[in-house]
C-alpha positions as CSV (number, residue, x, y, z in Angstrom):
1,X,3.8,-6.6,-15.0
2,X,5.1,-5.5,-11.9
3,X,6.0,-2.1,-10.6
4,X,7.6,-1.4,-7.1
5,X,8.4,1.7,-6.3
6,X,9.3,3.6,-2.8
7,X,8.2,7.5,-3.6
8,X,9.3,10.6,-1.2
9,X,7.7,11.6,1.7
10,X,7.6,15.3,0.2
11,X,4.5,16.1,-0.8
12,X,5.3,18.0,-3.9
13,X,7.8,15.1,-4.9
14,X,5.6,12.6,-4.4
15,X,3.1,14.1,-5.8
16,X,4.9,13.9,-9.1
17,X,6.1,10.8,-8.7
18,X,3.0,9.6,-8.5
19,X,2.0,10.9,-11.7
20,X,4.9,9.6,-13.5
21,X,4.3,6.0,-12.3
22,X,0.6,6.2,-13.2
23,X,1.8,6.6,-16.8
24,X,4.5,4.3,-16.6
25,X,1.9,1.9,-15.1
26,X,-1.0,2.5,-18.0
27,X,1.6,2.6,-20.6
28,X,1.5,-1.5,-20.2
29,X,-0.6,-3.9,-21.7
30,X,-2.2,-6.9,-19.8
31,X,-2.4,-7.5,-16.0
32,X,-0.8,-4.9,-13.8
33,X,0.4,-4.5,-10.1
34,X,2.3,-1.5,-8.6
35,X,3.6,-2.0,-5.1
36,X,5.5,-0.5,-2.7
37,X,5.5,2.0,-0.1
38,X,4.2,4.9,-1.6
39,X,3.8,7.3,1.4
40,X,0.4,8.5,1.7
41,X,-3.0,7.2,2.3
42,X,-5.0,5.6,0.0
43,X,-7.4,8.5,-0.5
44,X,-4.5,10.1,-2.2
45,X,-4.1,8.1,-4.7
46,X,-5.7,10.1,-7.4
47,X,-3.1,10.0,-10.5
48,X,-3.2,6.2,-9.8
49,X,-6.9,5.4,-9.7
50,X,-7.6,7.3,-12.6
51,X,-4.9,5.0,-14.3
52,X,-7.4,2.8,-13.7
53,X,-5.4,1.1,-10.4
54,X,-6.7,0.3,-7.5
55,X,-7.0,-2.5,-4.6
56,X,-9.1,-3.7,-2.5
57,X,-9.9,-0.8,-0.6
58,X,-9.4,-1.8,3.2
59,X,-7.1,0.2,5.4
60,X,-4.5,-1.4,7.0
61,X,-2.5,-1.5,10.4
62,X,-5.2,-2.1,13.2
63,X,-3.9,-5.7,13.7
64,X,-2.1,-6.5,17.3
65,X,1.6,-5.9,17.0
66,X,4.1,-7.5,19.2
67,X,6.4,-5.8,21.9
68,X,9.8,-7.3,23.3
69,X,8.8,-10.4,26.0
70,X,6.1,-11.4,23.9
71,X,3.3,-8.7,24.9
72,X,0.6,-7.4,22.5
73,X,-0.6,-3.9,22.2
74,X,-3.5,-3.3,20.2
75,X,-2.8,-0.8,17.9
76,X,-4.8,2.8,17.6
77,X,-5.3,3.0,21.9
78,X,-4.9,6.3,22.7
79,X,-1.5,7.1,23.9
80,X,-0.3,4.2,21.2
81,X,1.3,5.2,17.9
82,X,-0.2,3.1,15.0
83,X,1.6,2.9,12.4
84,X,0.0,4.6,9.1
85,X,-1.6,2.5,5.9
86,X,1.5,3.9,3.6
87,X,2.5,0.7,1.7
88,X,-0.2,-0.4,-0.7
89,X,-1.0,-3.3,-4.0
90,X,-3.0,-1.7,-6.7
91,X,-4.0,-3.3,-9.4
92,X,-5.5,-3.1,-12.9
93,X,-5.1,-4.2,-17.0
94,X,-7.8,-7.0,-15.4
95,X,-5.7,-8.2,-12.7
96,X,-7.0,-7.8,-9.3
97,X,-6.8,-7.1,-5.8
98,X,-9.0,-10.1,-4.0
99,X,-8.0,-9.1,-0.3
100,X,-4.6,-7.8,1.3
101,X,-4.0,-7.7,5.0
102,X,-1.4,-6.9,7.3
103,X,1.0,-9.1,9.4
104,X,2.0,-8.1,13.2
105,X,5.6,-7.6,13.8
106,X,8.3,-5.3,15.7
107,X,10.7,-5.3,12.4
108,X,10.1,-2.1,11.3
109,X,8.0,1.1,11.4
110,X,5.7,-0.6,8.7
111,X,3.5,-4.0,8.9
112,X,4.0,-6.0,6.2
113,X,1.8,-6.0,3.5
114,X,0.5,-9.3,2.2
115,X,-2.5,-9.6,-1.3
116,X,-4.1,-12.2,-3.0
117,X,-4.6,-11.3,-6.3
118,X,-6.4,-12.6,-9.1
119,X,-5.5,-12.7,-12.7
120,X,-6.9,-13.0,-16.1
């Protein structure tokens, strides 16, 4: 199965979104991923791991990220935004989350999100 989602960036919304998707998401039987941005860090994602989700438990967005004429700015210098680990893999129903990284770009606000996963 998989789930993608994009939940609020309010709190309280999110909050039960979160919920609702971890039930949606342990309602199903066999291999599992749920995907998306879900707009907080991965140490709040309580309702999710007690479904039994989870990755691979890295934190994302220190890569290099281009700027225009081909520079690189190392992201996290002080001074530098770096963009937050908001967009996460989970997995679970014995699928799994080998490794996930992040790929430098300028095309949005968020690094894209690349996993390997494993499956049954």
């Amino acid at each position: 199965w998989f789930v993608v989602t994009h939940l609020s960036t309010d709190r309280i919304s999110r909050a039960t979104q979160s919920r609702a998707l971890a039930s949606i998401a342990s309602g199903l039987d066999g291999p599992v991923l749920v995907m998306g941005d879900l707009n907080q860090s991965g140490g709040s994602l309580g309702p999710l791991a007690e479904a039994g989700l989870v990755s691979d438990g890295l934190r994302h967005g220190t890569l290099q990220r281009p700027l225009p004429g081909g520079l690189l700015r190392v992201l996290g210098v002080v001074g530098l935004p770096r963009p937050k680990h908001l967009d996460h893999v989970l997995a679970g129903g014995g699928a799994r989350v080998v490794r996930s990284w992040t790929v430098a770009s300028d095309a949005s606000d968020h690094l894209p999100l690349v996993a390997e996963i494993r499956v049954p």
